[in-house]
N, C-alpha and C positions, 0 to 999 in steps of 0.2 A: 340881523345885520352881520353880526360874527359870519355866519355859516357861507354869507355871500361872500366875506374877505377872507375867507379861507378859503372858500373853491374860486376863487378867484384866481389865485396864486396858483392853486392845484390843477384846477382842472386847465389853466393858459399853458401852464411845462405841459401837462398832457398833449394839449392839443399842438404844441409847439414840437414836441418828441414824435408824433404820431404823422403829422403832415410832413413833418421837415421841415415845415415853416415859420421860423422865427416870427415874422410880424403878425401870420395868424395868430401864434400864441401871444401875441405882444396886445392885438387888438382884444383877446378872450381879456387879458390884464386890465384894461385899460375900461372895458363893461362892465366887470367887477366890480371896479372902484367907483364906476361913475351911479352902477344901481343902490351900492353899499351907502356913497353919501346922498345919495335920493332920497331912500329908507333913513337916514338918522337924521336929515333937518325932518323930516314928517314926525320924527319923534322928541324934537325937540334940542337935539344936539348939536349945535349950533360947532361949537369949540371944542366936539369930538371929530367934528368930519376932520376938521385941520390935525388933529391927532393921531388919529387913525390912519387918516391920510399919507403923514410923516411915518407909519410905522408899516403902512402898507408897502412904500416905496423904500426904506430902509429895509424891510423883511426880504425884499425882491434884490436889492444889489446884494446884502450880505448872504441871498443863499449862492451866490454865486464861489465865493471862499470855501463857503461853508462846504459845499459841494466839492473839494480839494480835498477833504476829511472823511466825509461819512457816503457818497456818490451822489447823482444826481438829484432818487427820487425821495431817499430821507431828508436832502435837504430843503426841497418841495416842499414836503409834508411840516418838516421843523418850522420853514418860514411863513408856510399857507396856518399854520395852530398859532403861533408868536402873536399872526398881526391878529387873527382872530378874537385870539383871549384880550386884546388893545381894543379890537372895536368893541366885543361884549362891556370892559370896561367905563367905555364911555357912554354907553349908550343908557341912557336913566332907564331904568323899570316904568312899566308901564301901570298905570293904574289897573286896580283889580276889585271887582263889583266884590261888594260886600253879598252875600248869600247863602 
């Protein structure tokens, strides 16, 4: 789940920078989020999605400042790891066969 709300963030600026197209990158944003909470009610995370959620869409306004400071695509990469290391957080461990 991490990995999907972090290329979520990344690869939506990518494809936003790359077309010219704000809303394409807007709609890559918006699949991210929506696979990222698919995968965590399947794993049990009920009151991660919601968290995640808030840290996905807080990661996405504040790289926008952010990107005032350090340029576009560190700020990408800063907010696309942020919300990631939040959804890893939430997301409970999975059981592991004893063997």
């Amino acid at each position: 789940m991490a990995g999907v709300v972090a290329a979520g963030l990344i690869v939506g600026f990518a494809v936003a920078q790359i077309s010219g197209s704000r809303p394409a990158g807007g709609l890559v944003l918006v699949l991210g989020g929506v696979v990222a909470a698919v995968l965590m009610w399947r794993a049990g995370s009920r009151w991660g999605i919601a968290v995640a959620g808030l840290a996905y869409a807080a990661a996405f306004a504040l790289s926008h400042p952010l990107a005032a400071l350090t340029t576009t695509w560190p700020a990408a990469i800063i907010a696309g790891l942020a919300a990631g290391m939040v959804a890893y957080a939430m997301t409970p461990a999975s059981p592991r066969s004893a063997t």
